[in-house]
C-alpha positions as CSV (number, residue, x, y, z in Angstrom):
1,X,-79.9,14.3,-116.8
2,X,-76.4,12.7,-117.1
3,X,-77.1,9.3,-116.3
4,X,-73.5,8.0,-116.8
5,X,-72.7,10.6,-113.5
6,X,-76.1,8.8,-111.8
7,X,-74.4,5.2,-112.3
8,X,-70.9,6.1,-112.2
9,X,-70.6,4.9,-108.4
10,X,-72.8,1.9,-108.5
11,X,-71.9,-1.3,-107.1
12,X,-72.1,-4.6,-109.4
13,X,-73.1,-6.7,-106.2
14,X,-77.2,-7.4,-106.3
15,X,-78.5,-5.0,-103.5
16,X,-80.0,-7.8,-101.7
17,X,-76.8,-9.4,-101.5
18,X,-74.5,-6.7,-100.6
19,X,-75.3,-6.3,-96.9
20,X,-73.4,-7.7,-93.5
21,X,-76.7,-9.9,-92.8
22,X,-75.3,-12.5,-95.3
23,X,-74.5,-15.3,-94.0
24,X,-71.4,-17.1,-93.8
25,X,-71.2,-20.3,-96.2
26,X,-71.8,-23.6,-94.5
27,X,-70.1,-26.3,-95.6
28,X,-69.9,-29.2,-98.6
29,X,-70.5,-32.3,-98.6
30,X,-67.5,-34.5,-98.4
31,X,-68.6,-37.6,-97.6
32,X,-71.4,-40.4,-98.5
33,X,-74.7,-40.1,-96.7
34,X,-78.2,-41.5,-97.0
35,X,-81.3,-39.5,-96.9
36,X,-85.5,-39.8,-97.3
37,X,-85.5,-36.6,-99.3
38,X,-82.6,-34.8,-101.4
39,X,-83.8,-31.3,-102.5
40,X,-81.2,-30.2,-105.4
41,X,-81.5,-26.5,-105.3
42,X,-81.1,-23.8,-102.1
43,X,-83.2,-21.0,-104.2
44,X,-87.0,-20.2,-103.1
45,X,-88.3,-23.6,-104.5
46,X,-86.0,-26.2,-102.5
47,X,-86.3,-24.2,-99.5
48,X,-90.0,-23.8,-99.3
49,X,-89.9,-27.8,-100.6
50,X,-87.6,-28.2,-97.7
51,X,-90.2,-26.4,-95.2
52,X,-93.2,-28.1,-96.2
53,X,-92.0,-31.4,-96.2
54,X,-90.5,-31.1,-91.9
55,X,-94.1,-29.7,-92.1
56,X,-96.0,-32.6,-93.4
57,X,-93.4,-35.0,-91.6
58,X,-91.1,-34.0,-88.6
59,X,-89.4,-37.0,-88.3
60,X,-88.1,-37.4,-92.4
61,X,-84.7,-36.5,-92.9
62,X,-84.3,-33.6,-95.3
63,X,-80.9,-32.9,-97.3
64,X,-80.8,-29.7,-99.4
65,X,-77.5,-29.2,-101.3
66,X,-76.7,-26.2,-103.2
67,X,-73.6,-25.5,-105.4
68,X,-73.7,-22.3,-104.5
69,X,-74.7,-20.4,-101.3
70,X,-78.3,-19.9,-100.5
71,X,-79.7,-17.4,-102.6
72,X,-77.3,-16.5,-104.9
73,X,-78.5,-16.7,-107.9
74,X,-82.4,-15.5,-109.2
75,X,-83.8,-16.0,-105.7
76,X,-82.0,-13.8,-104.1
77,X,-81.8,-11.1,-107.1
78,X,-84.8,-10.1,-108.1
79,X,-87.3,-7.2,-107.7
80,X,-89.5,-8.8,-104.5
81,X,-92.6,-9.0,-105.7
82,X,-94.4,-11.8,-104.8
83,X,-97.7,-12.4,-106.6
84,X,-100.5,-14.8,-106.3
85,X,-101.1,-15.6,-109.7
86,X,-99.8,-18.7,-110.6
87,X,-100.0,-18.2,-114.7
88,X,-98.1,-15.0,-115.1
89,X,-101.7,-12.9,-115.0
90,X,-105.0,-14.2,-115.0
91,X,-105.3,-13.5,-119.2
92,X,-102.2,-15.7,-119.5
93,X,-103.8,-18.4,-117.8
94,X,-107.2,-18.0,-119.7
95,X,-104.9,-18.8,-122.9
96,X,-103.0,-21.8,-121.6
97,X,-105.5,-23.4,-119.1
98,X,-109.3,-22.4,-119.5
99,X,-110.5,-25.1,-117.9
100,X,-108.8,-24.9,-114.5
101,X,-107.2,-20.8,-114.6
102,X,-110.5,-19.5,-112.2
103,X,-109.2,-22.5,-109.6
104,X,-105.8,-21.8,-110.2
105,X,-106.6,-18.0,-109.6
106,X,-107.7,-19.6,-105.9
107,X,-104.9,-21.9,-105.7
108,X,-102.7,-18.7,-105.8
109,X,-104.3,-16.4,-103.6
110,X,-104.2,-19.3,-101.2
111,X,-100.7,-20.0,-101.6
112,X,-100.1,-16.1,-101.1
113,X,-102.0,-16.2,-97.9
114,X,-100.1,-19.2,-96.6
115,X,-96.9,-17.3,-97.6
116,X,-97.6,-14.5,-95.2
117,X,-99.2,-16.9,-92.5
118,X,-94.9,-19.1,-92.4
119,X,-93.8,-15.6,-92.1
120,X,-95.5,-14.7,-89.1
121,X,-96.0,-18.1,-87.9
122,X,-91.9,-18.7,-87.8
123,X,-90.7,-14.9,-87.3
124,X,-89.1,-14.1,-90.4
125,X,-87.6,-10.9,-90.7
126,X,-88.0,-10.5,-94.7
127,X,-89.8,-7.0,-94.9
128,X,-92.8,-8.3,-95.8
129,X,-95.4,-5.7,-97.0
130,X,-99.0,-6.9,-98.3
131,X,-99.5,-3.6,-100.8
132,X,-100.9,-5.1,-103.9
133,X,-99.4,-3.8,-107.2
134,X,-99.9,-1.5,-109.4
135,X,-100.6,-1.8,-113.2
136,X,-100.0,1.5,-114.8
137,X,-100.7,2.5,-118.3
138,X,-98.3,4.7,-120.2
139,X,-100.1,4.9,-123.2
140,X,-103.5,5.9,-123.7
141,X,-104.5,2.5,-125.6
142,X,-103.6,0.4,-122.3
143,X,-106.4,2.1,-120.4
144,X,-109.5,0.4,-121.6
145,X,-108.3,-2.6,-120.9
146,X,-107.4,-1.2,-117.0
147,X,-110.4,0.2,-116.8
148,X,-112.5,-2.9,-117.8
149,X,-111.1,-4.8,-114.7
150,X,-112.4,-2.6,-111.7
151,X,-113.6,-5.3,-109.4
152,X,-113.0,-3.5,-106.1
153,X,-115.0,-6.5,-104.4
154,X,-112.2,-8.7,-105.7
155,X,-110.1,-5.8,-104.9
156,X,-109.4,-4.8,-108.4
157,X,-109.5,-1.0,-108.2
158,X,-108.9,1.6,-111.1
159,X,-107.8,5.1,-111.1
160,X,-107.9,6.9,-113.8
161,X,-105.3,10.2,-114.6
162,X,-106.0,12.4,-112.1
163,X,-107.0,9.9,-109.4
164,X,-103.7,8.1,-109.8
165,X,-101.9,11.4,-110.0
166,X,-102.9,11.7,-105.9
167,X,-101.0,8.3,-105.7
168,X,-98.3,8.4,-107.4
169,X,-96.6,11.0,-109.5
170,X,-95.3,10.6,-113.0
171,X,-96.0,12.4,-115.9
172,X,-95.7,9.5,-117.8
173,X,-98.9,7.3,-115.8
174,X,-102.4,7.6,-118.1
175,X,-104.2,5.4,-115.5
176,X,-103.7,2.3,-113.7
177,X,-105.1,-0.8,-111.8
178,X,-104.4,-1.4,-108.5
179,X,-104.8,-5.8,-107.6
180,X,-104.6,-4.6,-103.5
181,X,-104.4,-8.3,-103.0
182,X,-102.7,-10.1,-105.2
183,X,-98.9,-9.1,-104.5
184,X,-96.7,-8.8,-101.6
185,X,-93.4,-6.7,-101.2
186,X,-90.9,-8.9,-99.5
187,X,-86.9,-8.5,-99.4
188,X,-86.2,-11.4,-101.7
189,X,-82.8,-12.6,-100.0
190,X,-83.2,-12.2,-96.6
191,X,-86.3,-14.3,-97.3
192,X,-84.4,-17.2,-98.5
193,X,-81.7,-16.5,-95.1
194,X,-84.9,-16.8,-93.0
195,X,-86.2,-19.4,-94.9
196,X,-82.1,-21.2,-94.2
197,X,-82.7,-20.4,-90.7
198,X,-86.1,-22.3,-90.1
199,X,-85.6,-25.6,-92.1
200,X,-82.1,-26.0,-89.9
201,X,-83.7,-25.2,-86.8
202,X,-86.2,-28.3,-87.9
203,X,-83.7,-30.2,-88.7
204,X,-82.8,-30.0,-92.2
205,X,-79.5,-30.7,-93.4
206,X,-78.2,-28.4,-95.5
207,X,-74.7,-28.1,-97.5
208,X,-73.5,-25.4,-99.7
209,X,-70.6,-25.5,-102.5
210,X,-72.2,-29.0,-102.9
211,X,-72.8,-29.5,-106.8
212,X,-75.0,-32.3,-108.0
213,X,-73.3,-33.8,-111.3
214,X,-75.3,-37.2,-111.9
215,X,-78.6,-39.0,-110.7
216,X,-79.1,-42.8,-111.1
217,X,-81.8,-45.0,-110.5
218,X,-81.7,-47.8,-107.9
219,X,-83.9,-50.7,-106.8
220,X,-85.2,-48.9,-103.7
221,X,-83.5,-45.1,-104.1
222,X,-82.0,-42.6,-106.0
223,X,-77.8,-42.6,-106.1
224,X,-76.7,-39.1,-106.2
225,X,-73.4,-38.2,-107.5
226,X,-72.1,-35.2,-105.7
227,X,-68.4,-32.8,-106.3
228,X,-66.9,-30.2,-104.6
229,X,-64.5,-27.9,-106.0
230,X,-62.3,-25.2,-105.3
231,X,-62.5,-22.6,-102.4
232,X,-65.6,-25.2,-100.3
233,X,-62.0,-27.2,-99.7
234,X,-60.8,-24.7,-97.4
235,X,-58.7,-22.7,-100.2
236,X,-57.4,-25.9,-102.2
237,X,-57.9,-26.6,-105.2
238,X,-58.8,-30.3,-105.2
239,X,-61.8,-32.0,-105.8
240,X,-63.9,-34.0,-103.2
241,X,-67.0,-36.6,-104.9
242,X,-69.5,-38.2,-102.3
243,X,-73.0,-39.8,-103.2
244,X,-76.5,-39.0,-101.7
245,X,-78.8,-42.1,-101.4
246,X,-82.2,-40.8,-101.4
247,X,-85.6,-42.6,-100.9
248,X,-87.0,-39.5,-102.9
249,X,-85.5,-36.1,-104.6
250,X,-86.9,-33.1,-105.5
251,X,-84.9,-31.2,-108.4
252,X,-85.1,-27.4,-108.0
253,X,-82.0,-26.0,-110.0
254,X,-84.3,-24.4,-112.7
255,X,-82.5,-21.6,-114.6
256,X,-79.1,-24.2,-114.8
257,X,-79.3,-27.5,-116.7
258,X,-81.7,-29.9,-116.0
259,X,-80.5,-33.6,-114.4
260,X,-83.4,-34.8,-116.6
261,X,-82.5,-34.5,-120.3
262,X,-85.4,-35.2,-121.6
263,X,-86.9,-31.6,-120.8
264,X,-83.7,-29.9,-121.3
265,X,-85.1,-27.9,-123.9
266,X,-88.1,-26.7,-121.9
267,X,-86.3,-23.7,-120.8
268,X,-83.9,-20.9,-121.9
269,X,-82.4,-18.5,-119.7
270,X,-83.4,-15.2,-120.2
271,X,-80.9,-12.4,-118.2
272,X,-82.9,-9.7,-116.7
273,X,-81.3,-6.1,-115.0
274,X,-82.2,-3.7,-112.4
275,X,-81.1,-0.4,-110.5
276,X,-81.1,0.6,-107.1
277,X,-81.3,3.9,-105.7
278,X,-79.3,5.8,-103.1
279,X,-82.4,6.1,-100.1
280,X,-84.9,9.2,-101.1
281,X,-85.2,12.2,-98.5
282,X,-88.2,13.1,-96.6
283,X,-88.6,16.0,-99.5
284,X,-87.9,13.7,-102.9
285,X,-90.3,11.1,-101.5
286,X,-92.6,13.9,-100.9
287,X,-92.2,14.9,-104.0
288,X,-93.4,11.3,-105.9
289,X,-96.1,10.6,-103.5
290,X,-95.9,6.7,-102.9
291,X,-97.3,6.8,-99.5
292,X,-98.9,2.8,-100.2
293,X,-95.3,1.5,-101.1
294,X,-97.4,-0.7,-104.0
295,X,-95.1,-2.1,-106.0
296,X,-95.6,-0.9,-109.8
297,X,-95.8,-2.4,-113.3
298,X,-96.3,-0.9,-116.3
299,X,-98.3,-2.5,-119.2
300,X,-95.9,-2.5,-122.6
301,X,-95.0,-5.9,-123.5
302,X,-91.1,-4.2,-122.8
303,X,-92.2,-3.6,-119.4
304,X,-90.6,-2.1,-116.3
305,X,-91.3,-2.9,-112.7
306,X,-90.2,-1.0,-109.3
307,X,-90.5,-0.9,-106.1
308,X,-89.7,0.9,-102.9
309,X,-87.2,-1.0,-100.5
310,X,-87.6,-1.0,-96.6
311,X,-85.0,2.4,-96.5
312,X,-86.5,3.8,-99.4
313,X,-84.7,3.2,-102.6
314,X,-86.3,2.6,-105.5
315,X,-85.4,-0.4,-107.5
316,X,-85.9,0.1,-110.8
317,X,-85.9,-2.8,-113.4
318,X,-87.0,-4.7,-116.5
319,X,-87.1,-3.4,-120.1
320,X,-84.4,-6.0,-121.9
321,X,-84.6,-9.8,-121.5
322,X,-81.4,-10.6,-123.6
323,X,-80.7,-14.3,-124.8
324,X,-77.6,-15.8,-125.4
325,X,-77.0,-17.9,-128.2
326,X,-76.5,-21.9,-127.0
327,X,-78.4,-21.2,-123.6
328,X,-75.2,-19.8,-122.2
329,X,-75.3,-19.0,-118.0
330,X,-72.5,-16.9,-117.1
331,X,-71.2,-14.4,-114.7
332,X,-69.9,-12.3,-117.8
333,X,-73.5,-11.4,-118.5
334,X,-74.4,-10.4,-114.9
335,X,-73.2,-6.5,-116.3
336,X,-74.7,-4.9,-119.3
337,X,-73.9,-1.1,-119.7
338,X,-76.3,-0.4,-122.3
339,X,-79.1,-1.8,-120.5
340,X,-78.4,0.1,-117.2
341,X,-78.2,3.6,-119.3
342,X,-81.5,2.3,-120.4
343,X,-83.4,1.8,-116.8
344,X,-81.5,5.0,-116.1
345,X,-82.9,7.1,-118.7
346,X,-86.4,5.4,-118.2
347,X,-86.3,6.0,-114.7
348,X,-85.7,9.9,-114.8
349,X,-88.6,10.2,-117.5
350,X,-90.6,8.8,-115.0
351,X,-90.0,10.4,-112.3
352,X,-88.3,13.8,-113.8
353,X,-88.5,15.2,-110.0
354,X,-85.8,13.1,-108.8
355,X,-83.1,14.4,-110.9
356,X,-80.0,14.5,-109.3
357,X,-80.4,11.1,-107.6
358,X,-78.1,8.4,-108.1
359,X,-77.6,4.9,-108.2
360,X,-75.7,2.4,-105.6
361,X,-76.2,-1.2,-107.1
362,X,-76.9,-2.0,-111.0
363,X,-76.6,-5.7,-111.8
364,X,-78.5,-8.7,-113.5
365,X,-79.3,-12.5,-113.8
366,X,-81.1,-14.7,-115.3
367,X,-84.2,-16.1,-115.5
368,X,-86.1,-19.8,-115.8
369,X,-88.4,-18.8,-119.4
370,X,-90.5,-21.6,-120.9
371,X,-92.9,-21.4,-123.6
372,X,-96.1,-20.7,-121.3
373,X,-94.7,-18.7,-118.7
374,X,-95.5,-19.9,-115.8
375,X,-93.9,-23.3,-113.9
376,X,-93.8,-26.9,-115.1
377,X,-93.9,-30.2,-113.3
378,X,-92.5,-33.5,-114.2
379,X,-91.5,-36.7,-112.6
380,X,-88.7,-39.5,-113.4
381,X,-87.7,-43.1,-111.7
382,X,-91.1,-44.4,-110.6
383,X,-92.1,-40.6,-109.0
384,X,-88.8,-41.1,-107.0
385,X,-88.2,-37.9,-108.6
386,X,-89.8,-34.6,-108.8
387,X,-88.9,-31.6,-110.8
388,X,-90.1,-28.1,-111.1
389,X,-89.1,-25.4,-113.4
390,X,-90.0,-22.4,-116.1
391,X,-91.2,-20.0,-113.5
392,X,-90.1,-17.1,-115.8
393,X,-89.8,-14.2,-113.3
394,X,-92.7,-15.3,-111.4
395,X,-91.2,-17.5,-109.0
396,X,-90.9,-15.6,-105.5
397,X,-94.5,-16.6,-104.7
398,X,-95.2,-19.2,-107.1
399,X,-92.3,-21.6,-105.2
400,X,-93.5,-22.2,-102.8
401,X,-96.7,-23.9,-104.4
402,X,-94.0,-25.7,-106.9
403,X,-92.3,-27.0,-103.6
404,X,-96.4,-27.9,-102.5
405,X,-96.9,-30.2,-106.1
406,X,-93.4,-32.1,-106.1
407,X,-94.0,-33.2,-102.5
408,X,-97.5,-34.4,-103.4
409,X,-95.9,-36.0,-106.5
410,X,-93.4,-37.6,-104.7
411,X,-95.8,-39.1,-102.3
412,X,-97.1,-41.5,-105.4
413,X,-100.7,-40.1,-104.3
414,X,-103.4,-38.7,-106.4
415,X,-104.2,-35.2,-105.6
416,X,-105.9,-32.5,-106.5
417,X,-102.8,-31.0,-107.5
418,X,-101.2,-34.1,-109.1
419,X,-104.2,-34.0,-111.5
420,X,-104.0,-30.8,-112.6
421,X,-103.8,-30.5,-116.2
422,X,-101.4,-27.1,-115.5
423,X,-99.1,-30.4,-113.6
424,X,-99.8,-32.9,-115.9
425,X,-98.6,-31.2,-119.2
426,X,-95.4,-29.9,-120.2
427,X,-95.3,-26.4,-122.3
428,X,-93.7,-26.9,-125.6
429,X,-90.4,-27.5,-125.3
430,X,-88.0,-24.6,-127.5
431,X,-86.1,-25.5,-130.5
432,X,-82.4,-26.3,-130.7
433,X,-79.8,-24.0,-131.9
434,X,-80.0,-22.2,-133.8
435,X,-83.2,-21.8,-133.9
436,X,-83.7,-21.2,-130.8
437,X,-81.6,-18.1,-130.7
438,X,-83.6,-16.9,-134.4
439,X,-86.8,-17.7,-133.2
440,X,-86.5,-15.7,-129.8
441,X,-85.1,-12.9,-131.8
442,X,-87.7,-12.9,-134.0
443,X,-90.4,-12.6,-131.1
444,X,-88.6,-10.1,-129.3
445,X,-88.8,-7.8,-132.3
446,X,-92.4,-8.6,-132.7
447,X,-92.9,-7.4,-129.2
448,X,-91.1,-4.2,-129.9
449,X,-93.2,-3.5,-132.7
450,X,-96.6,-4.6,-130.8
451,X,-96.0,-1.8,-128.1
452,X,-95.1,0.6,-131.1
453,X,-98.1,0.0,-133.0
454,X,-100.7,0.4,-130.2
455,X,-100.4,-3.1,-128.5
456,X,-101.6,-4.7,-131.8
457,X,-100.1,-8.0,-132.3
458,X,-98.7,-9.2,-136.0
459,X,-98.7,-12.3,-137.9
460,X,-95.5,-13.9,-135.9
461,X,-97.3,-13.2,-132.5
462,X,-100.5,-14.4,-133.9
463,X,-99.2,-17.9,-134.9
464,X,-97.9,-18.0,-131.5
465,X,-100.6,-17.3,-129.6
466,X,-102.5,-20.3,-132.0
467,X,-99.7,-23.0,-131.2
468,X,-99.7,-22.0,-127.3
469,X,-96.6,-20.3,-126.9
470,X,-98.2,-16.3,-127.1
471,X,-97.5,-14.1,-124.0
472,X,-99.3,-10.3,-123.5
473,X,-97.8,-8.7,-120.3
């Protein structure tokens, strides 16, 4: 298969964003205001934070700025699948929190199920699909550990070779585990556009092109130090500052820089890539089976994931998470050639019978990663801030439960959430430069070698796993 032909005509424009249904920008803020909550942040985490707070408390006046437009950037980018784990996988959570990961497991089917209950409740049109996942084994080492999680009670269910060949078809699949409820499909933009619509229609004020340079402590608030640049002006190319005085804020910027130093180096940004497909025909979807739309994972620690969009592409991604040296975020990296031949080559080995097909949209972004893999809280100025960050890829369901602790933070209340030792503690924060560039280097070519040498893990990812910063996909 020529992939180069396959990707020749693709689009560099996320699929997801590359549709009429976008809305049109709304405007900056240009001048001062005051406000009881300032949400810094217009991906999944200040929106749901937005939501839940009109929730708790009609009446408070909600700003969310962005410096963007809604969605842009990992929110609005990423495969859809939105999982009710909380820790990146339940084993991830055994190794970081053992004393609280079974109520966490809860917390996160519960935050799932409330997930699906706004979407209904408010009429979002986000393509929602409740099909549970998919964790397929490529190799025949990864089944055992499939196998030893059937739990169809819990609704853990595993089919082995020829079972999952009535399923789905790949000559590549050795087995797999379906968790029927523990992920939902969803369309991951028009979910934050729905989630737009709703908090405006209950009153939230919202500005885009609005970015957030400064915070400062006052007696009673939080002084907010706002600028607007470029085309937000209408065209110009002058400069507009105003100030937000907030009773309370909420940051949720999380892959950019942190307005709280001191946990600056609790994240890295980690750029991940996908494909989409040109829509399948009745005969080629025929022809892979598919029929429960599950979204599908396999288990290397290189892993891919995919999924089957409302018309019927497939997207296709994973494989490389590529780190820039010095934490660098830029457009520049949104393309990477060599990845996309990649996905393309992986995709046709796994599904051979859909030679021929092409792709309509490659592109990339990145991602929130800190050193346990899952979010972290923190609070600044007398709990007059809240902050959440390090979702690392998990962070279409797990936002909205990030959105759930900083309100209860900010509320200066103990809850159960606020006393979670999963909210209380910080990962460990990654190195400076540049060592931070070696070191993630170094564990990237440990992974490499785990998933050639059987899934066994070496010395580097052994010492890891002791200090608390191991990961097993």
């Amino acid at each position: 298969m020529d992939v180069n032909a396959a990707l020749a005509d693709a689009s560099t424009v996320p699929f997801w964003l590359d549709t009429e249904e976008r809305p049109q920008p709304l405007p900056p803020l240009t001048r001062d205001i005051e406000a009881d909550l300032l949400i810094v942040g217009g991906g999944f985490t200040g929106l749901w934070t937005a939501l839940q707070a009109k929730e708790r408390d009609p009446k408070r006046h909600v700003v969310l700025l962005e410096a963007n437009s809604t969605g842009w950037a990992a929110s609005g980018r990423n495969g859809g699948f939105c999982a009710a784990s909380l820790t990146h996988g339940y084993d991830n959570g055994q190794a970081h929190l053992p004393t609280e990961n079974e109520r966490l497991a809860q917390l996160g089917r519960e935050n799932l199920d409330a997930i699906a209950a706004a979407v209904d409740r408010y009429g979002m049109d986000c393509e929602f699909e409740r099909t549970g996942e998919l964790d397929v084994a490529t190799e025949d080492y990864q089944v055992a550990a499939l196998r030893e999680a059937h739990d169809p009670a819990a609704g853990f269910i595993f089919y082995d070779q020829q079972e999952l060949a009535q399923i789905v078809k790949s000559p590549t699949y050795k087995g797999a585990l379906w968790e029927s409820r523990e992920v939902a499909m969803v369309n991951p933009a028009k979910l934050c556009w729905e989630l737009l619509r709703v908090i405006r229609d209950l009153g939230v004020e919202v500005y885009e092109g609005t970015k957030v340079t400064d915070l400062s402590d006052r007696r009673s608030t939080v002084l907010v130090t706002t600028e607007v640049t470029g085309q937000a002006l209408s065209g110009s190319r002058a400069s507009a500052r105003s100030t937000v005085s907030a009773a309370h804020v909420a940051l949720a910027t999380n892959v950019f820089p942190s307005l709280l130093k001191r946990v600056s180096l609790h994240t890295v940004p980690v750029y991940d890539y996908a494909l989409m497909t040109e829509p399948l025909t009745p005969a080629q979807l025929e022809a892979i089976g598919w029929q429960g739309r599950q979204g599908i994972g396999d288990c290397a620690n290189r892993f891919h994931y995919y999924r089957l969009s409302a018309d019927n592409r497939i997207l296709f991604g994973g494989w490389d998470a590529v780190y820039h040296f010095g934490r660098q975020i830029s457009w520049k990296y949104d393309q990477r050639p060599e990845t996309f031949e990649t996905l393309a080559e992986h995709f046709f080995a796994t599904f051979p019978q859909l030679e021929g097909l092409r792709f309509t949209h490659k592109w990339g972004g990145p991602i929130d990663t800190c050193s346990r893999f899952f979010s972290f809280f923190t609070s600044a100025y007398g709990k007059k801030v809240a902050m959440a960050a390090g979702f690392t890829g998990l962070g279409v369901g797990a936002s909205r439960f990030a959105g759930t602790v900083m309100l209860d933070l900010l509320s200066g209340e103990s809850t159960e959430l606020t006393e979670l030792e999963m909210v209380r503690r910080l990962p460990l924060p990654f190195p400076p430069e540049p060592a931070a560039w070696l070191g993630i280097r170094m564990t990237t070519q440990a992974l490499i070698k785990a998933d050639e040498n059987e899934g066994r893990r070496g010395p580097l990812l052994k010492v890891l796993d002791a200090v608390g910063m191991g990961f097993d996909s």
